[in-house]
PyMOL CGO cylinders between C-alpha atoms (Angstrom):
from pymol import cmd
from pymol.cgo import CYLINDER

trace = [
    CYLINDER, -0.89, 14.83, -40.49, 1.00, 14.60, -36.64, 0.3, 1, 1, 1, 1, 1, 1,
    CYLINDER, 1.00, 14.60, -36.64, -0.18, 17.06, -34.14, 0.3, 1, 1, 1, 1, 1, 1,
    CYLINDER, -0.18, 17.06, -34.14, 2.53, 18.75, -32.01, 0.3, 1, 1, 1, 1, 1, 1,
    CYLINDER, 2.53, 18.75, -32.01, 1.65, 18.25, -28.73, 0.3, 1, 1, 1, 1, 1, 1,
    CYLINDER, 1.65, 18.25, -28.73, 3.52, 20.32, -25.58, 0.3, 1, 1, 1, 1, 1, 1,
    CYLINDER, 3.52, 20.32, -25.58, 5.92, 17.47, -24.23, 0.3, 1, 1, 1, 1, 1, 1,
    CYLINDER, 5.92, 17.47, -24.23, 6.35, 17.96, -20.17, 0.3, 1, 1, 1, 1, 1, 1,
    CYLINDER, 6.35, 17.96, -20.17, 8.41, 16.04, -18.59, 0.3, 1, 1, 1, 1, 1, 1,
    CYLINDER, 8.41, 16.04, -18.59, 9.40, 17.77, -15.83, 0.3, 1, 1, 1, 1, 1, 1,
    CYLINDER, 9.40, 17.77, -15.83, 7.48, 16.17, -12.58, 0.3, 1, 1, 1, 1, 1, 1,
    CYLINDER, 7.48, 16.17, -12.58, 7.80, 18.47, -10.78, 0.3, 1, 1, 1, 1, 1, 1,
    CYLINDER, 7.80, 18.47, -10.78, 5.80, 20.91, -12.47, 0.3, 1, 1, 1, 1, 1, 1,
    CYLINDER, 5.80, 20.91, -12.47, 3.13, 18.10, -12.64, 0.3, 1, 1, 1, 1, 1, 1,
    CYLINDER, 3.13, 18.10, -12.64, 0.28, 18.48, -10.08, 0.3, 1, 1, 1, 1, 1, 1,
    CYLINDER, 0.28, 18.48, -10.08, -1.70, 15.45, -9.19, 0.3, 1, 1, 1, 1, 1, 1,
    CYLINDER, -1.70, 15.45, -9.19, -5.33, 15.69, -7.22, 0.3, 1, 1, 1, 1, 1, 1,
    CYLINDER, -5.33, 15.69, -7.22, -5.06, 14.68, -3.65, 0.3, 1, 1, 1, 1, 1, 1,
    CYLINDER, -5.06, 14.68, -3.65, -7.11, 11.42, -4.72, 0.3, 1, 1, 1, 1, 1, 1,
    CYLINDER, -7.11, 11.42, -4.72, -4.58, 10.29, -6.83, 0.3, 1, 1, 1, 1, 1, 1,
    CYLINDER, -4.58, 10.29, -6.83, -1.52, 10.89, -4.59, 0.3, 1, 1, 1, 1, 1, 1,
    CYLINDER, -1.52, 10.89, -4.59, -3.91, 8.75, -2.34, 0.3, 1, 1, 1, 1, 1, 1,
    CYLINDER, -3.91, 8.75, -2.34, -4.34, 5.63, -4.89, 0.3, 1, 1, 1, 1, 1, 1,
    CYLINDER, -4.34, 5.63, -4.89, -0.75, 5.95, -5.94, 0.3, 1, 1, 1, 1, 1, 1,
    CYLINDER, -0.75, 5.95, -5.94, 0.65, 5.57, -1.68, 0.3, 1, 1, 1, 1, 1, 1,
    CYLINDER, 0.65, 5.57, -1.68, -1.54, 3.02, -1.48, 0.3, 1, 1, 1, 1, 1, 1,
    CYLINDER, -1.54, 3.02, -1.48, 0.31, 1.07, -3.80, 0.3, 1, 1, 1, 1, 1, 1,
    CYLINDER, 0.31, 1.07, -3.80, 3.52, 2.39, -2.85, 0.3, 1, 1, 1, 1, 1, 1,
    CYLINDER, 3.52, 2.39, -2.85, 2.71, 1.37, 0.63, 0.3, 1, 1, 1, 1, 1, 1,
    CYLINDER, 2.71, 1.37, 0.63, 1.94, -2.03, -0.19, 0.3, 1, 1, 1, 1, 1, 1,
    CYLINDER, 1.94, -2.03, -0.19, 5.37, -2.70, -2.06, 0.3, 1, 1, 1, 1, 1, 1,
    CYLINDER, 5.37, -2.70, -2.06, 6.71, -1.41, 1.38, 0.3, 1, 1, 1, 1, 1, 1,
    CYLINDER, 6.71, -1.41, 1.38, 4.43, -3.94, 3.29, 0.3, 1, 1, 1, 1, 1, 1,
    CYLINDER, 4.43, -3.94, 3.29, 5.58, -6.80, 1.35, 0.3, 1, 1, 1, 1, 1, 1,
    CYLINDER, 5.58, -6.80, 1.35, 9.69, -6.06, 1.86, 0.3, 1, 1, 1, 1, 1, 1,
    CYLINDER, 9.69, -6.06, 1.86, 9.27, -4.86, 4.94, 0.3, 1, 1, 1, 1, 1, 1,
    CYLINDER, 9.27, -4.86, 4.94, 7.81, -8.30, 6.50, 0.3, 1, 1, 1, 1, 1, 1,
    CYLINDER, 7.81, -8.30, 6.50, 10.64, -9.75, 5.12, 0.3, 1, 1, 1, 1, 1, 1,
    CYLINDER, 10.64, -9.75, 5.12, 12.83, -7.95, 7.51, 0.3, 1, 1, 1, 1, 1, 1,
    CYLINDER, 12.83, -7.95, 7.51, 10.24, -8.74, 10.53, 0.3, 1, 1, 1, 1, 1, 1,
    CYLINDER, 10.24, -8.74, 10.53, 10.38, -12.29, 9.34, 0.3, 1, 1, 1, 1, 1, 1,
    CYLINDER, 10.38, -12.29, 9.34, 13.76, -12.69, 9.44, 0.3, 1, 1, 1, 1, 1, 1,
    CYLINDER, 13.76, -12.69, 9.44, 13.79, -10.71, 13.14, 0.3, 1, 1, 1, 1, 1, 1,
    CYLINDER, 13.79, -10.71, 13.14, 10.95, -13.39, 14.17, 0.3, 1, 1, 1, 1, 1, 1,
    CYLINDER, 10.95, -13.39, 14.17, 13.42, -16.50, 13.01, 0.3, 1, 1, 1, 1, 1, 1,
    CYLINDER, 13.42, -16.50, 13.01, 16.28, -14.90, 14.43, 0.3, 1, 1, 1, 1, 1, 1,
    CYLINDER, 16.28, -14.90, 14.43, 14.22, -14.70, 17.87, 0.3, 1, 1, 1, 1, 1, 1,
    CYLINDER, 14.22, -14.70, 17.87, 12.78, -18.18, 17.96, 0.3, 1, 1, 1, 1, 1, 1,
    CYLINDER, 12.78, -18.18, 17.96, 16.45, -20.03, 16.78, 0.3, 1, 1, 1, 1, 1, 1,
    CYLINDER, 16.45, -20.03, 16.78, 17.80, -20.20, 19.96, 0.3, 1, 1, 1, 1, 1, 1,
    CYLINDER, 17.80, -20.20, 19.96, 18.30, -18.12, 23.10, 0.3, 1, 1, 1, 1, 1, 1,
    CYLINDER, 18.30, -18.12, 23.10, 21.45, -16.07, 21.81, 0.3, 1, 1, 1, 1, 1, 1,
    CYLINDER, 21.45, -16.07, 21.81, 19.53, -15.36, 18.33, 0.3, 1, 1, 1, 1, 1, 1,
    CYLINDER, 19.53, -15.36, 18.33, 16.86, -13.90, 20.79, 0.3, 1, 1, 1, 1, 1, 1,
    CYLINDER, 16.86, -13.90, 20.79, 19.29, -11.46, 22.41, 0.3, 1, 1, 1, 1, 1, 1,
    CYLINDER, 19.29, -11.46, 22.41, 20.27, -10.51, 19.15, 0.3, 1, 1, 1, 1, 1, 1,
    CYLINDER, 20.27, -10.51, 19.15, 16.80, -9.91, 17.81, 0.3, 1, 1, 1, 1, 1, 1,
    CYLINDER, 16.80, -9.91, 17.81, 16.35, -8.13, 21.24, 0.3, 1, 1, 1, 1, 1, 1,
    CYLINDER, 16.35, -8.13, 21.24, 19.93, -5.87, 20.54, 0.3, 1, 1, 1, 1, 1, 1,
    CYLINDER, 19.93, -5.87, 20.54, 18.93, -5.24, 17.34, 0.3, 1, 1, 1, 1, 1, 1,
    CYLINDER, 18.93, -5.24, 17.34, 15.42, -4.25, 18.25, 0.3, 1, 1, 1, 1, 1, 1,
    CYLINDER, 15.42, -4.25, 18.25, 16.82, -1.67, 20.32, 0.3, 1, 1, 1, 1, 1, 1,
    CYLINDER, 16.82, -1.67, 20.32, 18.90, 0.20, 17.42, 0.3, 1, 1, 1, 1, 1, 1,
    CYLINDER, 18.90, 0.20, 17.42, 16.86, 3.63, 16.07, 0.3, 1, 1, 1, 1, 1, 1,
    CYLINDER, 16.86, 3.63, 16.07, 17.38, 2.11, 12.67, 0.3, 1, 1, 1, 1, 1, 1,
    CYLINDER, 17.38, 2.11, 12.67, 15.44, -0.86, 13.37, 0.3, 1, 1, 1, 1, 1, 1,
    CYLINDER, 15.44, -0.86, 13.37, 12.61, 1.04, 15.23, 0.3, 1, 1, 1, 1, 1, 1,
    CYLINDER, 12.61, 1.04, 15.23, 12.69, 3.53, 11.84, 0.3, 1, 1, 1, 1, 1, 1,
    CYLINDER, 12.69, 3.53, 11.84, 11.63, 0.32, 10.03, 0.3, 1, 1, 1, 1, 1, 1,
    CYLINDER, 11.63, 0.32, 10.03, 9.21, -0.81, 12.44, 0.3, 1, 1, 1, 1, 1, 1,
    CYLINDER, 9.21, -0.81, 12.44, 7.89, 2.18, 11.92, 0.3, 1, 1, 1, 1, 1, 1,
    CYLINDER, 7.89, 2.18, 11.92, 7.61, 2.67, 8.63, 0.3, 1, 1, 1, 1, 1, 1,
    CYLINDER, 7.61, 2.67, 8.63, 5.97, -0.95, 7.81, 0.3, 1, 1, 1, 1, 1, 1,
    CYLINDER, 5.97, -0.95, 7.81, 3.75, -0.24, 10.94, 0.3, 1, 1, 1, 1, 1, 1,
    CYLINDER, 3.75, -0.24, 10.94, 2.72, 3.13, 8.92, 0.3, 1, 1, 1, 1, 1, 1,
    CYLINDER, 2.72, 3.13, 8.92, 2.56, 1.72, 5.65, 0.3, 1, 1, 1, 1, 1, 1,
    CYLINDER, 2.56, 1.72, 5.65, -0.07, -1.10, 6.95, 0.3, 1, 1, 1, 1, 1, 1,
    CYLINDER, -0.07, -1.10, 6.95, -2.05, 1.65, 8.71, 0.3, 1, 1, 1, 1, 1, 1,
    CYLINDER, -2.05, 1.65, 8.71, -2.37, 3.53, 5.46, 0.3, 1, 1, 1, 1, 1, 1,
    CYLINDER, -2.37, 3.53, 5.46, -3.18, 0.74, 3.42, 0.3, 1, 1, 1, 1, 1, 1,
    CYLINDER, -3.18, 0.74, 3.42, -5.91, -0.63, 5.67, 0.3, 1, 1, 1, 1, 1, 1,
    CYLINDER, -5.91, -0.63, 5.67, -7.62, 2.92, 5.93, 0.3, 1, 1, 1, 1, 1, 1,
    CYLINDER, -7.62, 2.92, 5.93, -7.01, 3.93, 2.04, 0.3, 1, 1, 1, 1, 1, 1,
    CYLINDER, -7.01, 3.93, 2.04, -7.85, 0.10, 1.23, 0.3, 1, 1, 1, 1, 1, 1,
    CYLINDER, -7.85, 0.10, 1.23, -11.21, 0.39, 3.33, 0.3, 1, 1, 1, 1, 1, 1,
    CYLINDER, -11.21, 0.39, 3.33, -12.01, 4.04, 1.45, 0.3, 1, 1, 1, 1, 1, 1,
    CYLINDER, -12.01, 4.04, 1.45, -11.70, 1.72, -1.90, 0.3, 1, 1, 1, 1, 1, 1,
    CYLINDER, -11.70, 1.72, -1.90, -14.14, -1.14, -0.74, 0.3, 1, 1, 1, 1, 1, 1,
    CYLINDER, -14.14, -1.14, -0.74, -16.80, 1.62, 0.70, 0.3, 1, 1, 1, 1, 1, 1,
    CYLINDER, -16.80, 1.62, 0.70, -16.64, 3.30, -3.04, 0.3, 1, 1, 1, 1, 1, 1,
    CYLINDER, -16.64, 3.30, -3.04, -16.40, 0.01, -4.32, 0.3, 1, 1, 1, 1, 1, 1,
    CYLINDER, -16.40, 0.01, -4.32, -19.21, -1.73, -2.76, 0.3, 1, 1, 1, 1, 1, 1,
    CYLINDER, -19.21, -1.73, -2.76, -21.33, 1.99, -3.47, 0.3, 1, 1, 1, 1, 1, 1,
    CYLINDER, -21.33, 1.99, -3.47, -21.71, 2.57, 0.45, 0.3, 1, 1, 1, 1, 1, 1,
    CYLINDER, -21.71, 2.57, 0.45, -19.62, 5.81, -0.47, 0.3, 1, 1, 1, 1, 1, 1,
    CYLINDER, -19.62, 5.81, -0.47, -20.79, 8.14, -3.62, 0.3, 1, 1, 1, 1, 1, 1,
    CYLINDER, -20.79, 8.14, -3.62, -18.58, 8.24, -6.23, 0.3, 1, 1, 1, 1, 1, 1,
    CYLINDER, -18.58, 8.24, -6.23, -18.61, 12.71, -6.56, 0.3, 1, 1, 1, 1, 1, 1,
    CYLINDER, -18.61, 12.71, -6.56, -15.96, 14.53, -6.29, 0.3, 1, 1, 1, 1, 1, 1,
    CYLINDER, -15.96, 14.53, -6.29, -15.92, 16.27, -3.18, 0.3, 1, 1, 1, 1, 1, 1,
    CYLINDER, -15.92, 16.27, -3.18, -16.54, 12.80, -1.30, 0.3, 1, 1, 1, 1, 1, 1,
    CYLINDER, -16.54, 12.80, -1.30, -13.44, 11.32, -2.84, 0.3, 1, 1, 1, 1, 1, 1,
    CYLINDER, -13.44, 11.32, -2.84, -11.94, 14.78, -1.76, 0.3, 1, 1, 1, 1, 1, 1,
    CYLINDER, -11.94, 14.78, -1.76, -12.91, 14.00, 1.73, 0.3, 1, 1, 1, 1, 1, 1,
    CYLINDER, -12.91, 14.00, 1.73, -12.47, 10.65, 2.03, 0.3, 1, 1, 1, 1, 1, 1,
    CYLINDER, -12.47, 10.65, 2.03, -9.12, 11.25, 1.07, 0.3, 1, 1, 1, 1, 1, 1,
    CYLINDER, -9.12, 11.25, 1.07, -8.54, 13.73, 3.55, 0.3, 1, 1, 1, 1, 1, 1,
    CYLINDER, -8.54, 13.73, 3.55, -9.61, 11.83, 5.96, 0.3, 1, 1, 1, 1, 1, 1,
    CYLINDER, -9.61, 11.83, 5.96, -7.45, 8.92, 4.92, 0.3, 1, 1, 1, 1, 1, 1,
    CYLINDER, -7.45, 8.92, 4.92, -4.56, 11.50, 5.57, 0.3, 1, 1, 1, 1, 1, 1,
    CYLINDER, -4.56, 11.50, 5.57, -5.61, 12.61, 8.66, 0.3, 1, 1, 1, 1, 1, 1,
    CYLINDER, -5.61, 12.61, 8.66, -6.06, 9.04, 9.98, 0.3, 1, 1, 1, 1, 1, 1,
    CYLINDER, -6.06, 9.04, 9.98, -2.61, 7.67, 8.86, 0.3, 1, 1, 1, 1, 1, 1,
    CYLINDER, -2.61, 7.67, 8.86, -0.86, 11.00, 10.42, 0.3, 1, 1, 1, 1, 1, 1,
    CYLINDER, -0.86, 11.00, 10.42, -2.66, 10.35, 13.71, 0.3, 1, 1, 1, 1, 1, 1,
    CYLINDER, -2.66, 10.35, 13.71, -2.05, 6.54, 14.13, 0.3, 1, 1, 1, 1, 1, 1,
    CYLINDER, -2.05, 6.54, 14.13, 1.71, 7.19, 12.83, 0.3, 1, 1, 1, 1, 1, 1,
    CYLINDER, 1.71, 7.19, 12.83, 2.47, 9.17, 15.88, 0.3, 1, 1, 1, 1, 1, 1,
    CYLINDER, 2.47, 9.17, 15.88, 0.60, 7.03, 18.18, 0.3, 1, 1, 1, 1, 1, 1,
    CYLINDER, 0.60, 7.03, 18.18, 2.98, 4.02, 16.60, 0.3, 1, 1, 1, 1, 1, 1,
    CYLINDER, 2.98, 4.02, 16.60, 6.33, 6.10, 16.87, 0.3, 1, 1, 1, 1, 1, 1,
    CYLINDER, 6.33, 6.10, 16.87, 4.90, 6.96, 20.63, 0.3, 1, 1, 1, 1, 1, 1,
    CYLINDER, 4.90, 6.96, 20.63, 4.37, 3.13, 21.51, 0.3, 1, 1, 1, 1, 1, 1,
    CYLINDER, 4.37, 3.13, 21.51, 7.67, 2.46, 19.93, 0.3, 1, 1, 1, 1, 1, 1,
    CYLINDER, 7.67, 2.46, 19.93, 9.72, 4.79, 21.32, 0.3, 1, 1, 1, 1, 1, 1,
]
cmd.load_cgo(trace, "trace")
């Protein structure tokens, strides 16, 4: 006997808790970490080849695209340290595992990320 179940597959329409949107950044975030020291790698080699790779790191470093990425990997790696620490304090049971803590600790996560992203776009800008 099959069961008709609703099919939705329209994601919008889907509404996740805050605590998952904050588990599911912090693995988006740490894809982002891991290509976007590849481009700071490559900047750092570029700097260090020689003195005209230097000015060219230096040129580049002044172009808004390059201080968008800067940003962004600087943001991602603030998020994941602060949603990464909320997992180990649940983890290790130093945080209860109820509701309305992961509520707030999420918050809180937010909160953090949105106040040390502006004080990284300040410094680089």
């Amino acid at each position: 006997m099959k069961e008709q179940r609703p099919i939705n597959l329209n994601l919008r329409t889907i509404h996740f808790p805050l605590t998952a949107v904050v588990s599911i950044l912090h693995r988006i975030s740490g894809v982002v970490i891991f290509i976007g020291i590849s481009v700071l790698l490559w900047m750092f080699d570029l700097s260090i080849s020689s003195p005209e790779g230097f000015d060219k790191a230096v040129f580049m470093m002044n172009k808004n695209i390059f201080k968008i990425i800067i940003w962004g990997v600087g943001s991602s790696f603030i998020y994941h340290i602060i949603s990464g620490m909320r997992h180990i304090l649940i983890d290790c049971a130093l945080l209860q595992t109820t509701i309305t803590i992961g509520r707030i600790s999420a918050y809180i996560v937010c909160l953090l990320t949105i106040v040390l992203s502006i004080f990284i776009g300040v410094i680089i800008w």
